[in-house]
C-alpha positions as CSV (number, residue, x, y, z in Angstrom):
1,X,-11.0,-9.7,-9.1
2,X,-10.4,-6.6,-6.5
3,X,-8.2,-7.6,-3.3
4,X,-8.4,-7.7,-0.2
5,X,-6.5,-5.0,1.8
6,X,-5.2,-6.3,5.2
7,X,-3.0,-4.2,7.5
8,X,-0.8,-6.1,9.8
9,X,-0.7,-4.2,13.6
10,X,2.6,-3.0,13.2
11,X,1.9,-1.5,10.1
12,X,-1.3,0.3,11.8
13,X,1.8,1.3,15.0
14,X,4.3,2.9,11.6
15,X,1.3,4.8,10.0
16,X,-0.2,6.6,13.1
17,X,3.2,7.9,13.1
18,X,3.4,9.4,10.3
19,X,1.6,12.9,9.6
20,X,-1.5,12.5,9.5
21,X,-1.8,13.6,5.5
22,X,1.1,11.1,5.0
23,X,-0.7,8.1,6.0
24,X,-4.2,9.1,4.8
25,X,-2.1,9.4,1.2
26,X,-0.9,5.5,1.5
27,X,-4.3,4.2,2.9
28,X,-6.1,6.2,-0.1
29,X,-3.5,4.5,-2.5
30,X,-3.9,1.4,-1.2
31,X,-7.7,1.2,-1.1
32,X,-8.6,3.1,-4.3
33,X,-5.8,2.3,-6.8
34,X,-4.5,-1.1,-5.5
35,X,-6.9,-3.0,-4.0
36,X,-9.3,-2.1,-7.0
37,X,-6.6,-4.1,-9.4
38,X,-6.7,-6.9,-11.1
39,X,-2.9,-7.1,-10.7
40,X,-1.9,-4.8,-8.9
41,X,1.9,-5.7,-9.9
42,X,1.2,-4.1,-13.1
43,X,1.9,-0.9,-11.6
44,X,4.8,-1.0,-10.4
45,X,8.4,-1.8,-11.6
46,X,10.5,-5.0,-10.4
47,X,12.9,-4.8,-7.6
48,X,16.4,-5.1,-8.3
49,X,19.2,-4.8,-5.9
50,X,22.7,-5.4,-5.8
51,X,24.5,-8.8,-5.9
């Protein structure tokens, strides 16, 4: 099962931004690596912060 990419319009506001290779980097990633996935938790680690 592939997902479903949606970018909320504040998101859209923080990447135009950025440089312009910057955010073309994160929209690659996020279309060709993550949304392709199955899982797409399997690659990354778990958050941990402080308590």
């Amino acid at each position: 099962m592939a997902w479903r990419i949606e970018l909320d319009p504040a998101v859209e506001r923080e990447l135009s931004q950025l440089e312009p290779p910057v955010a073309r980097r994160i929209l690659v990633f996020l279309y060709e690596r993550v949304a392709l996935l199955d899982d797409p938790r399997n690659i990354g680690e778990t958050l941990k912060g402080s308590t």
